[in-house]
Every structure is written in structure tokens, then in C-alpha cells.
N, C-alpha and C positions, 0 to 999 in steps of 0.2 A: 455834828461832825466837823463843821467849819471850825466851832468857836474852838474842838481839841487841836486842830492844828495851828490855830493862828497862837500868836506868843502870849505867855501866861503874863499877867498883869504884875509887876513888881514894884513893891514899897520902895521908896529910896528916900528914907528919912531926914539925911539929911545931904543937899546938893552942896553944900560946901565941905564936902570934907577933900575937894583936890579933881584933878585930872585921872587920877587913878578907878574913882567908882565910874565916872563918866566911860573910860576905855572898857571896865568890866562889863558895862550893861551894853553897850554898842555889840562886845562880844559874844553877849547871850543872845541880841537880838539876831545878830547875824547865823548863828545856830539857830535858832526859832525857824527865822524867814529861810534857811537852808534845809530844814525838816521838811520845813511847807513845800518848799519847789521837788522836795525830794518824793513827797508822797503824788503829786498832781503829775511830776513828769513821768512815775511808776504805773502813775495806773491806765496808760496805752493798752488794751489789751486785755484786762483785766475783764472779767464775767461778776465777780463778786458783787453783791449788791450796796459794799461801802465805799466801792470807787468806781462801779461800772457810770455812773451817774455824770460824772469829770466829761468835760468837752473834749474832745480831741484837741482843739486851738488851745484852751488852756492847759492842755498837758502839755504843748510844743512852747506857747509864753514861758511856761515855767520854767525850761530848759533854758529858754534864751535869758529868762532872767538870772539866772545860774550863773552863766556864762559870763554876762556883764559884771556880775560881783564877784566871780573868778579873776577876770582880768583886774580890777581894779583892786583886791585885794594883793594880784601878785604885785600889782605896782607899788604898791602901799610897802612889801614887803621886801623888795628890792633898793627898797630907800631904806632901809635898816631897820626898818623896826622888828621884834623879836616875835618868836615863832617855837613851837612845839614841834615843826618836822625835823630839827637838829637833834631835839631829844631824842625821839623815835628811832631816831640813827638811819636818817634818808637824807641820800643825798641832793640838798635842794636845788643844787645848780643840774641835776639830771630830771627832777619831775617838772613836766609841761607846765603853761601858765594854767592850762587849764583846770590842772587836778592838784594843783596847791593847797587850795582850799579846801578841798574833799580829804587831802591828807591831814593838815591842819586840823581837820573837824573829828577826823574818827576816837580820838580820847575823849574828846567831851559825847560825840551821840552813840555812843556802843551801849556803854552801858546805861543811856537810856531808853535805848530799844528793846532790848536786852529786859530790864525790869515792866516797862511796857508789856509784852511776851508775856513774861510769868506771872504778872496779875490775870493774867485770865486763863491760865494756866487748869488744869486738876487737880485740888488735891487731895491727898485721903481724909477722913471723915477724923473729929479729933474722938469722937466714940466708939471709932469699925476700920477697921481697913478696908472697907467699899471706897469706892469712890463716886463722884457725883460731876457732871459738869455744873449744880445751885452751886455747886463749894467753890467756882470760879469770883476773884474779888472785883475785876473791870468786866463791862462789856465786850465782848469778843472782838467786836467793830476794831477797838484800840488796838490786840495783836495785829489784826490784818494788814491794817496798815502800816504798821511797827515793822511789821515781815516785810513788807512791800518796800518800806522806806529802808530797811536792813540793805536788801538786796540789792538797792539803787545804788547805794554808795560803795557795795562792796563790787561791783560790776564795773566802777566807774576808775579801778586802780587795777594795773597789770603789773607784771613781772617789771624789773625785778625789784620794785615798790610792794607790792601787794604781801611779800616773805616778810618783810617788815612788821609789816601792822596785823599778822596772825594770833599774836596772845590778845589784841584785842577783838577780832573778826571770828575767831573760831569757837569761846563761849557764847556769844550771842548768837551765832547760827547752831549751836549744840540744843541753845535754848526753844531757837524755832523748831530744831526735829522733834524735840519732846514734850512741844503742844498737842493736844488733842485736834485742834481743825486739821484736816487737808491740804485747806490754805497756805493756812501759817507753814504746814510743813514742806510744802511744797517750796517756796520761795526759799526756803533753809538751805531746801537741797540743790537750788540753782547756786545760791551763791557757795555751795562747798564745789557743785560743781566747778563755777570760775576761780576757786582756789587752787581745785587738785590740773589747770591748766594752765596756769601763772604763780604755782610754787613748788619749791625744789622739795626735794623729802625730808633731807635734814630738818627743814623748816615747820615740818608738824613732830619734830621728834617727842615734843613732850606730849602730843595729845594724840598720838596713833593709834593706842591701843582704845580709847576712850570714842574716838571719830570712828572708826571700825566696828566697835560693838554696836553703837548708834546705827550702822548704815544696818547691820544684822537684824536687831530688832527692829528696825523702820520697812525690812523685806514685807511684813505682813499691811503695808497701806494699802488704799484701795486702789481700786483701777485707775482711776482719774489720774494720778499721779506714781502710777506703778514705773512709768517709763522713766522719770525722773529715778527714781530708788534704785532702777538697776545703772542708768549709765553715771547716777554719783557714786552707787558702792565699786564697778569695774574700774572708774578713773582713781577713786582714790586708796583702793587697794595696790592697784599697782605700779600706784606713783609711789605708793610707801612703800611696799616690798615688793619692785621688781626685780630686782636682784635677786633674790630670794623666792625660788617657787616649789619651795616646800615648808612655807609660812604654814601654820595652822590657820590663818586668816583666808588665805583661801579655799579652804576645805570648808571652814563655816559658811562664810558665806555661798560659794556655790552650791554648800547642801542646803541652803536654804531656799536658794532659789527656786531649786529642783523639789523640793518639797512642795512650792507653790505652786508651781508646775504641774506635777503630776496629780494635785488635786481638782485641779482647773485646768486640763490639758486641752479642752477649746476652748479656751476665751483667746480671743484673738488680741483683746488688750493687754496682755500678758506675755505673750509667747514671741510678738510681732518685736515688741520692743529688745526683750531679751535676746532675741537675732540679731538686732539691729546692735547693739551695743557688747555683746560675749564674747565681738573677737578676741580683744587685748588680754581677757583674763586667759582665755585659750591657750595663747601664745606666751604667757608668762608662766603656765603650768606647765605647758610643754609634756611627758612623757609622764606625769602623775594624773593625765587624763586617762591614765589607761582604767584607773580604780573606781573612774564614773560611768564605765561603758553601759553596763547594764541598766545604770538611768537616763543615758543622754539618747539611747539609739534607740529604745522604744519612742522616744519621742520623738525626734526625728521621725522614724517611719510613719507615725502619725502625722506627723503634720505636710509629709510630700504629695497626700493628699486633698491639700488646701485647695478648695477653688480661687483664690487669689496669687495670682500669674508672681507679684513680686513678694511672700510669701514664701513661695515655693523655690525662689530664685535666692532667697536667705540661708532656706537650707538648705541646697544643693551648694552655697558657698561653705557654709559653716561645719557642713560634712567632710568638705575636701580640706577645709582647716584641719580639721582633725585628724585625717588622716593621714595628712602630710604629716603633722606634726607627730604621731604615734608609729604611722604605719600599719595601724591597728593591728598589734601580734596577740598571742594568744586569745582571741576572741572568737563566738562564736556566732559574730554577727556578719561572718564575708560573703555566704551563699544570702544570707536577706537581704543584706546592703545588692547584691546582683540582681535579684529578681526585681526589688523595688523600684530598679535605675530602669533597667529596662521595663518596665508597668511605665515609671514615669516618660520614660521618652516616646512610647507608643499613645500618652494618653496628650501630649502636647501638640497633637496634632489637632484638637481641637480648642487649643490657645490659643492669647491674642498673642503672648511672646514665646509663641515655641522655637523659634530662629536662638533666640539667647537660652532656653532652657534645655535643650537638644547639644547649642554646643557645652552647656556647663557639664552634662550627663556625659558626653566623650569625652569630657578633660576626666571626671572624676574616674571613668572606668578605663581609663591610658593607666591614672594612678595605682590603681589598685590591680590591673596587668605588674605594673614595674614592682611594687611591695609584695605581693603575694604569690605571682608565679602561678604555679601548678593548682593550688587552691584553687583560683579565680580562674582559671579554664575549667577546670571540673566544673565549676556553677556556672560557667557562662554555656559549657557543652548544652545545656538544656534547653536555652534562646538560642543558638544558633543557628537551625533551621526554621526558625519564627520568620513567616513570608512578611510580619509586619515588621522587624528588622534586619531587613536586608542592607539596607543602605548604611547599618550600624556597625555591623564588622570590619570591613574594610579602614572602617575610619580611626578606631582604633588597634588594630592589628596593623600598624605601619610596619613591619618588617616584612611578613608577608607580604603583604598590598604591596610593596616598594620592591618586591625581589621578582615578581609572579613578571610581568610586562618588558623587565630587564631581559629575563632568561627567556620570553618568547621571540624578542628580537636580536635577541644573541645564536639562536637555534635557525630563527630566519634567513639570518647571514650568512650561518657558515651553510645552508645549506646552498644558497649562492655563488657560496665559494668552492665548492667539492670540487672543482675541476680545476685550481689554481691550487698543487701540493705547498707552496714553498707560502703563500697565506693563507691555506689551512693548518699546517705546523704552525705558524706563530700563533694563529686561532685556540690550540688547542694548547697552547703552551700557557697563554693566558688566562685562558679557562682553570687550567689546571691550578693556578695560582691564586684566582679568585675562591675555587672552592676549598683553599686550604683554614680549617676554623682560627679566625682571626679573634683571641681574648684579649685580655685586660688584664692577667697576674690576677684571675679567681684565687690561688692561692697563697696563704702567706709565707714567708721565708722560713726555713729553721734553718738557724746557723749554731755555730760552739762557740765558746770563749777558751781561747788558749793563750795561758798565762805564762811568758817567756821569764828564766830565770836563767841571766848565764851561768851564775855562780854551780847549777846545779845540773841545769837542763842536757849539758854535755855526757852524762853518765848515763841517760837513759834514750832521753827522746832530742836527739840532733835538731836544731830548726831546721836547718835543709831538708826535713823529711816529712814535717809537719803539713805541708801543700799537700804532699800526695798524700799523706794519708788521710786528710778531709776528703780529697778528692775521691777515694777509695770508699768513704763511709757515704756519698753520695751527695753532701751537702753542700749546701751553695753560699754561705756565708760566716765569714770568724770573726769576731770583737777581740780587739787584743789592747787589755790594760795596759799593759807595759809600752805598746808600739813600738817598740827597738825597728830603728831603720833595716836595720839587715833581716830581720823578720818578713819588714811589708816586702823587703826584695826580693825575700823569697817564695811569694805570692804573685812574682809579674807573672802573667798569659797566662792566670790560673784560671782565670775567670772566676773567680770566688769573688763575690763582695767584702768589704774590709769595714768594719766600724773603728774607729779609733778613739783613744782617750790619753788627754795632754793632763797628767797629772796633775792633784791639787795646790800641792808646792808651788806651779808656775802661776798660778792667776793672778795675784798681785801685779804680778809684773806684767804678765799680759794686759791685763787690765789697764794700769799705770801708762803702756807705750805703744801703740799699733806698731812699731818695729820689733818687739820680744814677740808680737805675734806673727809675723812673717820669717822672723829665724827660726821658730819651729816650725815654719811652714817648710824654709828653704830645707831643714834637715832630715822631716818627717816624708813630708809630701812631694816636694817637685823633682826630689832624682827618679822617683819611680811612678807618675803617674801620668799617663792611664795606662801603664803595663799593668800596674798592679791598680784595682779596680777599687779606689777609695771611694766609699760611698758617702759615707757620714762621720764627723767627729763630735765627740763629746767632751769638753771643759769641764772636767772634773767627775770623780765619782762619788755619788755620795758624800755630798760636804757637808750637811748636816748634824752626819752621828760622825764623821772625825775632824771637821774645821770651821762650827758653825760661823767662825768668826770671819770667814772667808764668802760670805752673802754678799757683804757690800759691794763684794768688788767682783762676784757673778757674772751679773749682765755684764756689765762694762766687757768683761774679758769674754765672753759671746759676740758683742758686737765688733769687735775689735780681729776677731778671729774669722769673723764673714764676711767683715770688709776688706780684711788680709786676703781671701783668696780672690774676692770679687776686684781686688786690686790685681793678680794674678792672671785673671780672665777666666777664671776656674767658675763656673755656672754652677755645675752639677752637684758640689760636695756640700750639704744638709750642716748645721751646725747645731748645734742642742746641748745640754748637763742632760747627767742622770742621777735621779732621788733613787730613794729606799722607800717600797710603803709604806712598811710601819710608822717611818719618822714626817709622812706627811698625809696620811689620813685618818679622818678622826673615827672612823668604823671602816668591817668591811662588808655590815650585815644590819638589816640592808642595804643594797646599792643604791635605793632611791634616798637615803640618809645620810653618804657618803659626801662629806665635802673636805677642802685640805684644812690642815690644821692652823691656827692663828700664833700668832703674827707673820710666818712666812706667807701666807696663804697673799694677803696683801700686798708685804713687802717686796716679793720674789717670784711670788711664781705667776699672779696673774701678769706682771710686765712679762715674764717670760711667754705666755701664752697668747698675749698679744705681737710679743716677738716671733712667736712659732710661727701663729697665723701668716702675717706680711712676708714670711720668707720660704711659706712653704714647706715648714721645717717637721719633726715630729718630736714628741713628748717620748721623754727613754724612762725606763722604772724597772727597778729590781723587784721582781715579784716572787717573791718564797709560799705555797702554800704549805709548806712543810714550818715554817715557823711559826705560821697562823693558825694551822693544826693544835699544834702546842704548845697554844696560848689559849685555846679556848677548848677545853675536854670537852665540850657537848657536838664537837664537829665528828660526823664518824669516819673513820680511818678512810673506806670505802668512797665516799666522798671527794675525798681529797684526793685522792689515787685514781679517779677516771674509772672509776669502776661502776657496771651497768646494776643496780640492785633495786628493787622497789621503793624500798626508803632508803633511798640513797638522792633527797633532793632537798632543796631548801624555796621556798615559797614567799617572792616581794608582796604583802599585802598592796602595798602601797600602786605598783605599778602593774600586778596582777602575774607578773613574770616568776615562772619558777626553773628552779638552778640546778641542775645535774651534776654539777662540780666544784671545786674551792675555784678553780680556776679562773672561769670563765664569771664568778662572784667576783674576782676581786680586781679582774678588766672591767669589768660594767659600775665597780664604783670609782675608778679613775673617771671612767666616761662620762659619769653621772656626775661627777664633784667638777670638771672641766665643764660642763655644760652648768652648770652651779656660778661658774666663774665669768660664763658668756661664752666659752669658743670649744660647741660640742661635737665639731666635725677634723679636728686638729689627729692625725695617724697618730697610733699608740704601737712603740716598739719598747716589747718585754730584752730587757740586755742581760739580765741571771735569772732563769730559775732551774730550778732541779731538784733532786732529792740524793742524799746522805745513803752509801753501801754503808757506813759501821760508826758508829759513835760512843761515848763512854758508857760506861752503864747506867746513868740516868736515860738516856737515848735508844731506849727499847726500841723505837721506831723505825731508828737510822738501819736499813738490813737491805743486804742487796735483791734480797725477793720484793721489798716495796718500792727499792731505786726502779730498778726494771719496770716494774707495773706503772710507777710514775711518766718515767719518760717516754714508753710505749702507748700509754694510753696518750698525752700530752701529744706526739707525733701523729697518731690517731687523729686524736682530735681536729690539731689543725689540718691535717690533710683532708679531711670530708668536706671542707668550704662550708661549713655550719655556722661560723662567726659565735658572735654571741647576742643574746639577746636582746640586748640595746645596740649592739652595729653591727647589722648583717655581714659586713667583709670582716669583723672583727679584727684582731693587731693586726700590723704589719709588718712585724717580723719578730723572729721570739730567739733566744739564743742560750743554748741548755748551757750550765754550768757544771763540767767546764768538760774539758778535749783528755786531761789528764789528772790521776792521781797525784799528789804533793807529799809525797812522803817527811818532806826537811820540814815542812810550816810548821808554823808557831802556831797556838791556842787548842782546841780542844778537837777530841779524839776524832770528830764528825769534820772537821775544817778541812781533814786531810782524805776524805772520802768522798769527793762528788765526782770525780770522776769519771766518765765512759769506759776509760780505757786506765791499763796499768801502767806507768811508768814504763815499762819495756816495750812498750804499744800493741799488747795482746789486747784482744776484746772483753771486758766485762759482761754486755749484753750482747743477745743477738736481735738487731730491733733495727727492723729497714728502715734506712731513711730516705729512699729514693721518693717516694711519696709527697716529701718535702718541699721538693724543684719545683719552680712556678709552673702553670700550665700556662697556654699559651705562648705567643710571641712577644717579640719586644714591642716599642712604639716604634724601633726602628722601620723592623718586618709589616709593620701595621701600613706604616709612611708610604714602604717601596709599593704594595699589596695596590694602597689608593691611589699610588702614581699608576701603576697597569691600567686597575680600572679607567682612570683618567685618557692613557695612549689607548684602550683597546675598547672605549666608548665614542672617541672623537674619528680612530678607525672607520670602525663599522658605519659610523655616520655621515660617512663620506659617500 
């Protein structure tokens, strides 16, 4: 073993031919003697029996001898002489003195590690496709340490050096995965390990698909080294497609996982590990975990029964991963997941760590109170009276628990007070105030879009009349393309919310100047507000399908326009565009496949979305299911119109979720394509949809028996507080298209038919929209409500 690692004996026929052979052989020697240190300082720790042998002192000498021809080589190398880390494209006034040399060295010892490796390799038979470990051409002894010395040097360079030297680091560690020892593959997987945490993604782009399949087929190693297989396939899957978490890559490999798993569902050196390292992939799948429930939560439930304390505390984390992360909707794991928790928290009382697993058991069943509601009382009604958790309810039933002790010392008071009239009135006045139910806008907006034309609007429908007659239809909100100032004026002390929209024309120029954006402020906005209750505007409509060429200057003219009011002192008014579906996503079936379409997806919309984010703002989108209809024959009419039928659903394999309507498909693929993007919690307000009373005669559809059924059921719908099934509050505001028929407009027969109402403002449908109006208080009513509580606490406490 010695004599393979010391330097191989070299002919040098002839010593006069120059300085030049004398440098090349100093060079090989110094690679020799850097092997050698490489393999003696590696084997620290080592079990195997080709370097357990190594002294501890000479593992630590060999390091230090490292070190000293580290320094003297950077010295050597600072005086000019030439070097290979220029090639490489590192920059050498950024790598240490230390790791000079290491970079220096990795062209020359890769690939002889690398061939090292594959001589002792497997291969098939040249008679059979069997295979033989006889058919190995080296001694094994040679990879082990070849892996050993691999890993040294690749352990020995970080970020962002180590991106570098990947087309030479990543075949030779492909080569250790695809040894037959353990050994060997073991050390492979460390050093892919300290790759996927000292390199960018880009940086594996030519070998992702190739390092991926390698971590998949390497899922089946043995135990010894199981733990490495999963925390190198989670790191480096989702260094490569985090972005990205509906890869196919991670459906492989987590089904392979889970295959391993459920074969071997106690072996604790399987299952321990896989806990310990499956957050990341968790949280990069995010809501496509929903399609592994059936395999992840039998297992689980097995293993809460682990006699080992931290174990059990894995998976009571990795449960509450999950269900934050899903919410776990349609499943039929929420009364097991209850019984379990509670089995688990009564059985912790004969733990060493039941303090941490009692509290992890409250946190997770707080969670699943807030996601599931009514569900989770039903399965909790059965431990409730359980004398062994008593001490359990309170703890998570904070509203109760937190209300029950108020309202007894509140009843204590005033009855101390009965003989004083003029502080029992205030008493009961505050009472009365506290119990008034204090929400949060459970529901979403329906507003109209009324589209002002002076040219024409004069003949039928007055603006001066337009207030009331929203007012009269009961709704709380109008989008007005056009925004003619005397319009929003005639919306002051309506109390209606206003969306606005500064047509496409002007963005350039807003864009170009923050003062074109304050003159449409001065002329839109500040003579009337807050009479007239501007909520949000939007810079542009649909620029896409009529001014693509007007992206560039998008954002600009957003930021431009929110800095305009924030320069105003105006807080309140939202700024956002609005797209068209069709023109930016690339399906709407399913939602878990749903992402925007390219190049704007990049160029435009994610900077928008991280603009929405920072400002609090919301995503606006023209949602037609009526063109999506009829664009795809196999959607049934019934469907799309909110109508209750047995087959009347569409089913996400992917996320297990299934779809009662076009509608609420085609909010949960914005949602889903925005969470695709990174920012899945950004409000989504629909600004047109509707449905067509009459259209040409291709437009069999357009009929005012389907308009009505559209927008009644749609009204329907958002009034139940049913959201949808990837966001329980689902949009936040929706606005039917439109307030009026258009008899003058240009284009086809159906262009001139969405309206409610007729041009003389008779009603088309009869269809309440009172339903519509937020429940609940303001924040305002919320504020005053917890200032009482605050005077009529500090009161009584006197």
C-alpha cells in the first residue's frame, strides 16, 4: 500500500535537455507527494481496513506538510511564475494561500483518481451480460483510497472557487457513485454533498440530468451509507430545481425513496436519516405533496410510535412541515392524524423528553384547529372528555380558554357595580360593543366595471346616475377603464370602492418622468379623494395582446406611479397592471402545471411580483371562463356555468384536489404559477369576467339563459366564503363585466353583450347581489372595539 502511494519511479533519459524536464518532474513530484498527504490526511476516521491502519500523528503531519508546500508554493507563485488556476478562470488574487495549490492540482489528479476508480470498477462479462466483481482490473484497496483522496481535495475548495473546477470534480465523483464498494461510493456522495453547498445551479447545468439519475439509482445502497444517499439526492435536487417544484426529478426520487421505505419501514437506519434531511425537498414541493399522502402518512403513523424520544420528535416536525405546507385538504387522514396526536401525547408521559413532545403535539393540533375547522372538532369531540387529556384543550382552544376568565371577571364586576346606574350603563354599553362579532372581510368583493363613453353614454345612461344605480344593485365596488374625472366625482360619499386604470398610451411617459405620473394623479385623484374611495389603480390593461411593446417601460411606470402617491402622503391606494389569461399562462388544466408563459414570465412579471410583494399590492387578471370554454370542447358547458351536476368536476392528479368549476380552475392556476414564481401568498383580484347575453351565430353559447346562470352562480359562489381550493379566502375581489350593454362598439356580435343591464338601465337579470358586501367590520371598527376593551379592562381593574 505504501510503495502505491509514494511517487512512481521516472526514467529521465536524458538530464541535459534544459530546465524545462527538471520543472516538469519537480511538477509530478509535487502531485505524487500531494496524493500522498492527500490520502494519510483522509484517512482520520476511516474504519476501512486500507487506511484504518494510518496513525492519527501521521494524518495531522501530513496535513501540516500540505500546508508548508502550500505556502511555499503560493510564494513561488506570486513571484511570477505560471500557473493553471488562470486557465481554469479563478481568480487567483481571491483564492487563499492555502488552497492554491489544491486548485493548481485538480487538472492534473482528477483524472487520475477518476481512472484509479474505474480499474476496480465492474464490468460485464465480454461472454454474458453478468457481471462479476473477478472482472475488477486493480485491487479495490487502489479505489478506496482514490475515493478517499477524491474527497480530500474536493472538501478542501468552497464557493465560489469550487463552481469552477466542476467539469473536472463532478465526473470523477459520478465515477465513485458507480463503483460497486460502499466505500468508494460513500466518499462520492460526500463530496457531491460539499458541491450541491458551495455551488450555484447554473454550475451543474450540463450534468443535472446525469447527477440526478445517479442519486436515483444509488437510492437502493445499503444502510451504512443510506444517510448519505438521501441528504446528497435532497441537497442536490434542490439546488438544481428549486425553482422549479413540479420537476419530474422530484417525484423520482421521492418515489424512490418511499419505496425504500415502505419495504423497510423499521429499519431505523433508513427512516432516522430520511427525517433528518426531507425537510428541503418538502418545502420545495410545497402543494404537490398532496399526491404522496397516502404514502407519507401511513408512515408517519408508524413511526409516532418509535420508542426513541428524538425519533418521534422528527416526526411530529415533519408532520407539521407538511401540513403547514399543504394544509392537508382533501384527505382522509385528519380524524387519524387526531387520534394519533393525542395516543401520542398521553403516551409521553412516560418519556425522557415529553416537555418538547407535548409541546410539539399543541403546536401541530393549534394547526390543524386553524386549517381544518369543523373537521378537527368533530375528531377532537371524541378525546375531549379523555380524564388523560385534560390539561390538553385549553391549551390549544386559545379563544376559548382566553374568553371563559375575561367574561367571569367582567360578570363579577358589574355585579359590584349594580348599585352605581351611571357605571353600570357604561358597563353594559361596553359589553354590548365587545359582543358585537368582530371579522376580517370573510368575504370577497363583487364589484362592476363601468365603462364611460361620453361620445355616447349621454343617450342612455347619465354618469350622474351610475352611483346610484350600483348602489341600488347592492354592490360595493366599480373598475372604471376609462376613469374620466367627473366619473370618480361622481362616486364621492358613495362609499363604493373605485379601481382605476391610466391607460396604455400614457406609460412611456409615466414611465420616462415621475412628474407625468403626479399629473395624472393631480387630475384623476387628489380633487376627489377620499370622497370618492380610490382603492387601487392599475397602469395599463392588458398590454400584452394590444402593446406588447410597451413591457419595458411597465415597471418603471408602476414604480413611478406609487412613488407619486407615496410622495402625496396617500398610503392607502395599491398600484398593480392587469394581464389577460390566456396571454400569460401556459395551461389552465391542471393548476398544479400552471406556470406564466416565457419570456415575459422572467422579464415582467416575476419583478412585478416581487414589486406586489414589498408593497402589499395585488395581482389584477381578466379571467374569461367563457373563452376557455371555447377553446377547449371537452370542458362541459355545465362546468363552466357553476352548475351543481355529478359530472360536473375536473380532478388535479397531481395535487389530489378536485374542481367543481372553470372558475375556481383557473384562480388556483394563477396561484399555482405565482407560487411557481416564489410569491404564493400575493391577493389575486379578477377585474372582467362574465358571460355574453347574444353573439354571432358562431356563438351558440353567448344566450342570456347562460349569462344569468354564469353570473348567479359566480355571486353564489363567492358569497359562501368557500374560496378555492389552493386559498381558502380565495380572490379578493372579482368585478363582473360590465354595469352596461354597448350597443355603438366595434367587433363582434357578443362584444356588445356582457352587460347586466340595458343601455336604459332596465335589469337584464334578477340576481342579488347583496350577498356580495363584506361581512364583518372595518379595521377601523376592529381598532375602536380594542380601544374599549383596553378602557373597560383597565376600568374594572381599578
Amino acid at each position: 500500500m505504501l510503495e502505491f502511494l509514494l511517487p512512481r519511479k521516472t526514467s529521465i533519459s536524458n538530464r541535459t535537455e534544459g530546465r524545462r524536464i527538471t520543472e516538469d518532474q519537480i511538477q509530478r513530484e509535487i502531485k505524487d507527494f500531494s496524493l500522498c498527504c492527500a490520502a494519510l490526511a483522509s484517512a482520520q476516521g476511516s474504519n476501512h481496513a486500507s487506511l484504518s491502519w494510518i496513525p492519527k500523528d501521521l494524518s495531522v503531519t501530513a496535513v501540516s506538510a500540505f500546508e508548508e508546500l502550500s505556502k511555499a508554493f503560493s510564494a513561488n507563485l506570486n513571484a511570477g511564475k505560471s500557473t493553471r488556476i488562470v486557465e481554469l478562470g479563478v481568480d487567483c488574487s481571491l483564492v487563499s494561500d492555502d488552497k492554491k495549490l489544491v486548485v493548481e492540482l485538480m487538472p492534473l489528479v482528477m483524472p487520475l483518481l477518476k481512472s484509479s476508480i474505474k480499474e476496480s470498477s465492474i464490468d460485464h462479462l465480454d461472454d454474458c451480460d453478468e457481471v462479476s466483481a473477478a472482472s475488477a482490473r486493480a485491487p479495490l484497496a487502489y479505489a478506496v483510497v482514490a475515493a478517499y483522496q477524491l474527497r480530500w481535495f474536493v472538501t478542501q475548495v468552497e464557493q465560489p472557487h469550487l463552481g469552477k473546477l466542476c467539469s473536472l470534480v463532478i465526473p470523477c465523483a459520478l465515477t465513485a457513485l458507480d463503483h460497486w464498494s460502499p466505500e468508494v461510493k460513500g466518499q462520492g456522495m460526500i463530496s457531491f454533498i460539499h458541491l450541491g453547498k458551495n455551488v450555484k445551479a447554473a454550475e451543474f447545468s450540463w450534468y443535472e440530468d446525469v447527477i440526478l439519475d445517479t442519486c436515483c439509482q444509488n437510492i437502493a445502497s445499503s444502510d451504512e451509507i443510506w444517510h448519505l444517499v438521501v441528504e446528497m439526492s435532497v441537497l442536490l435536487v434542490t439546488c438544481i430545481h428549486g425553482s422549479n417544484p413540479r420537476s419530474s426529478w422530484y417525484e423520482r426520487i421521492l418515489n424512490e425513496m418511499l419505496n425504500h421505505l415502505e419495504r423497510q419501514p423499521k429499519n431505523k437506519d433508513r427512516y432516522t436519516p430520511w427525517l433528518q434531511h426531507i425537510e428541503p425537498l418538502f418545502s420545495s414541493v410545497g402543494l404537490v405533496l398532496l399526491a404522496h399522502f397516502r404514502r407519507i402518512f401511513p408512515l408517519f403513523f408508524q413511526w409516532m410510535h418509535s420508542d426513541n424520544d428524538q425519533t418521534l420528535l422528527l416526526v411530529l416536525k415533519r408532520v407539521y412541515t407538511v401540513t403547514k405546507l399543504t394544509w392537508i385538504r382533501n384527505t382522509p387522514y385528519v380524524e387519524r392524524l387526531v387520534d394519533e396526536l393525542a395516543v401520542t401525547y398521553k403516551e409521553a408521559a412516560l418519556r425522557r423528553a415529553r416537555e418538547e413532545i407535548r409541546t410539539h403535539v399543541i403546536q401541530m393540533l393549534i394547526l390543524l384547529q386553524q386549517c381544518k375547522g369543523l373537521q378537527f372538532e368533530a375528531a377532537w369531540n371524541k378525546h375531549r372528555d379523555d380524564p388523560n387529556l385534560t390539561t390538553l384543550g385549553p391549551s390549544f382552544n386559545t379563544r376559548n380558554a382566553a374568553m371563559k376568565p375575561s367574561t367571569n371577571l367582567l360578570f363579577k364586576k358589574a355585579m359590584s357595580l349594580s348599585l352605581n346606574p351611571t357605571s353600570f350603563s357604561f358597563f353594559l354599553f361596553s359589553l354590548y360593543f365587545l359582543s358585537l362579532p368582530v371579522g376580517t372581510s370573510s368575504l370577497p368583493v363583487v364589484g362592476i366595471t363601468y365603462t364611460h363613453d361620453p361620445r355616447h353614454d349621454h343617450d342612455h345612461t347619465p354618469p350622474s346616475h351610475v352611483a346610484s344605480t350600483v348602489h341600488s344593485l347592492k354592490l360595493s365596488a366599480v373598475r372604471l377603464p376609462e376613469s374620466d374625472p367627473s366619473v370618480v366625482r361622481d362616486f364621492s360619499y358613495s362609499n363604493i370602492s373605485l379601481l382605476l386604470n391610466i391607460p396604455n398610451s400614457l406609460i412611456p411617459a409615466i414611465a420616462s418622468n415621475r412628474s407625468n405620473a403626479l399629473r395624472w394623479l393631480y387630475h384623476h385623484v387628489i380633487p376627489f379623494y377620499p370622497r370618492s374611495k380610490v382603492s387601487t389603480i392599475s397602469v395599463g390593461n392588458d398590454i400584452l395582446d394590444t402593446s406588447s411593446d410597451l413591457a419595458d417601460f411597465l415597471l418603471p411606470a408602476i414604480r413611478n406611479v406609487h412613488l407619486g402617491l407615496r410622495d402625496l402622503g396617500i398610503q392607502k391606494i395599491s398600484v398593480s397592471t392587469t394581464f389577460s389569461f390566456i396571454n400569460i399562462m401556459t395551461t389552465s388544466f391542471p393548476p398544479s402545471a400552471a406556470e406564466f408563459q416565457e419570456p415575459v414570465s422572467e422579464l415582467l412579471i416575476k419583478p412585478l411580483l416581487q414589486f406586489l410583494d414589498d408593497t402589499n399590492s395585488s395581482f389584477l387578471v381578466n379571467l374569461y371562463p367563457y373563452n376557455v370554454y371555447r377553446l377547449n370542447s371537452e370542458i362541459p358547458i355545465g362546468f363552466a356555468l357553476f352548475q351543481q351536476h355529478p359530472f360536473n368536476y375536473r380532478d388535479d392528479l397531481t395535487t389530489g384536489v378536485r374542481y367543481r368549476n372553470l372558475f375556481d380552475m383557473m384562480v388556483d392556476s394563477v396561484i399555482s404559477a405565482m407560487a411557481v414564481a416564489g410569491h404564493e401568498s400575493i391577493p389575486v383580484i379578477v377585474t372582467e369576467t362574465g358571460w355574453p347575453s347574444s353573439g354571432d351565430a358562431s356563438e351558440i353559447d353567448a344566450s342570456p339563459a347562460y349569462a344569468e346562470m354564469y353570473i348567479n352562480g359566480l355571486v353564489t359562489h363567492l358569497s359562501s366564503g368557500l374560496g378555492t381550493p389552493l386559498r381558502r379566502e380565495g380572490v379578493a375581489e372579482t368585478y363582473i363585466y360590465e354595469l352596461f350593454d354597448r350597443e355603438t362598439r366595434q367587433g363582434t356580435d357578443s362584444g356588445r353583450h356582457w352587460g347586466i343591464m340595458y343601455p336604459n338601465m332596465t335589469r337584464k337579470y334578477n340576481i342579488p347581489f347583496s350577498g356580495s358586501v363584506r361581512t364583518g367590520y372595518s379595521r377601523g371598527w376592529v381598532r375602536m372595539v380594542g380601544g374599549l376593551f383596553t378602557i373597560v379592562a383597565l376600568w374594572l381593574l381599578q
